[in-house]
C-alpha positions as CSV (number, residue, x, y, z in Angstrom):
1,X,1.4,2.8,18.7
2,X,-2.0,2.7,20.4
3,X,-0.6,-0.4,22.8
4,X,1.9,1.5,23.7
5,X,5.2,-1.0,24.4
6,X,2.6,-4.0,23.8
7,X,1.9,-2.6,20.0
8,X,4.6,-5.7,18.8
9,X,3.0,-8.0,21.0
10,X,1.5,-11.2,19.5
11,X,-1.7,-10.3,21.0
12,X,-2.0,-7.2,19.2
13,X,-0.3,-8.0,15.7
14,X,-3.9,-9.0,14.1
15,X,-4.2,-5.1,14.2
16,X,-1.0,-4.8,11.8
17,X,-2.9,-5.7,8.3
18,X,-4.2,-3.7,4.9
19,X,-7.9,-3.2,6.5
20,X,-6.4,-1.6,9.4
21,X,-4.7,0.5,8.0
22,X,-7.5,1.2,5.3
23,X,-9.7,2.0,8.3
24,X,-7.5,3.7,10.2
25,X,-6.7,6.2,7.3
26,X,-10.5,6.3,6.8
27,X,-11.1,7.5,10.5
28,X,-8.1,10.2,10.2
29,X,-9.5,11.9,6.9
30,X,-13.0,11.8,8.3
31,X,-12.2,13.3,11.9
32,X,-9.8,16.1,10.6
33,X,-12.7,17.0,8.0
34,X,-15.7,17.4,10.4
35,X,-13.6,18.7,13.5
36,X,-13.1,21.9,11.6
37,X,-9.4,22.2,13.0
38,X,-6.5,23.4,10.7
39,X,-9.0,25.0,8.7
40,X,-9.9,21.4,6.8
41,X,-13.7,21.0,6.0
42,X,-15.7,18.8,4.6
43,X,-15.2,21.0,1.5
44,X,-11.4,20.3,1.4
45,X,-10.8,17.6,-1.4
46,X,-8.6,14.8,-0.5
47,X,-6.5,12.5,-2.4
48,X,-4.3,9.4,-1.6
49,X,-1.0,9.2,-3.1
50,X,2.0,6.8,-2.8
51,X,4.5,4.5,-4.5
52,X,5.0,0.8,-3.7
53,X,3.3,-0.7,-1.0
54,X,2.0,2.8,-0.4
55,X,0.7,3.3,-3.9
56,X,-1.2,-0.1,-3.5
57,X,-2.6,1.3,0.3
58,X,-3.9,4.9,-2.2
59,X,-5.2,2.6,-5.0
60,X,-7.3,0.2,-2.1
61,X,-8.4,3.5,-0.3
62,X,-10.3,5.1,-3.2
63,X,-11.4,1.8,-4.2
64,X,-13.0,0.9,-0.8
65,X,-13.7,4.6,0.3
66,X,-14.8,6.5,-2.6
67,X,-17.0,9.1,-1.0
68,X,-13.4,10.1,0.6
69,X,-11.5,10.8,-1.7
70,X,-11.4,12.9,-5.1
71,X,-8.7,10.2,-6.8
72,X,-5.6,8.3,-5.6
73,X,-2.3,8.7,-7.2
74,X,-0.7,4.9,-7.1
75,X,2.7,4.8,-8.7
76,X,3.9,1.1,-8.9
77,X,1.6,-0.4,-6.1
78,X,2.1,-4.1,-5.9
79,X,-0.7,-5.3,-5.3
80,X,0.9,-9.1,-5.8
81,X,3.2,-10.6,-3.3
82,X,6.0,-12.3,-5.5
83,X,8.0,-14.9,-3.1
84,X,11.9,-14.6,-4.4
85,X,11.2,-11.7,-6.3
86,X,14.9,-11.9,-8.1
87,X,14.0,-9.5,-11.1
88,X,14.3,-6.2,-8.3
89,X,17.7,-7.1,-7.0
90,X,19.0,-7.8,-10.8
91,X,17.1,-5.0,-11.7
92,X,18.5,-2.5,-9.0
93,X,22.1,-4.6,-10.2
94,X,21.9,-3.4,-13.7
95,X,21.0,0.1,-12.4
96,X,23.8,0.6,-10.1
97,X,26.4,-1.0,-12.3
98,X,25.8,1.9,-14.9
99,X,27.7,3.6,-12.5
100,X,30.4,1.6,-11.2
101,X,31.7,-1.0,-9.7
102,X,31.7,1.0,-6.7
103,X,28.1,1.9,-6.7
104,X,27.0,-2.0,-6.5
């Protein structure tokens, strides 16, 4: 929260996007290789790894910041807003139904 209380404020949401977070993840990885703390060098490999959203955010990062990172690890990353996506809820239906009525 680098606003503090005012993170949420309208002011500040343009800071809430992909890039951002792209950047910001670029500045972290860079800063804990070069300050030599924790025992992480310039040496030490990284690699970006999610699932979902997150796996779209590890697929972007190795894609736009290459000379960070060893390889990415992106396990379903949408990288494809689907408005009414209905196929996940029947999806996660048919799933939970499997085992019970209870489960659903």
């Amino acid at each position: 929260m680098p606003f503090g209380n005012q993170s949420l404020s309208t002011n500040n949401l343009k800071y809430l996007n992909g890039g951002q977070a792209l950047r910001d993840l670029a500045y972290f990885i860079t800063k804990m290789s070069k300050g030599g703390q924790y025992r992480i060098t310039t040496k030490n490999p990284w690699i970006t790894i999610g699932g979902s959203y997150p796996g779209a955010m590890a697929a972007w990062f190795r894609n736009k910041y290459p000379h960070l990172t060893i390889g990415s690890i992106s396990s379903s990353g949408v990288v494809l807003a689907v408005e009414d996506f209905k196929m996940f809820d029947e999806q996660i239906y048919l799933s939970a139904i499997k085992s019970g009525e209870f489960c659903v």
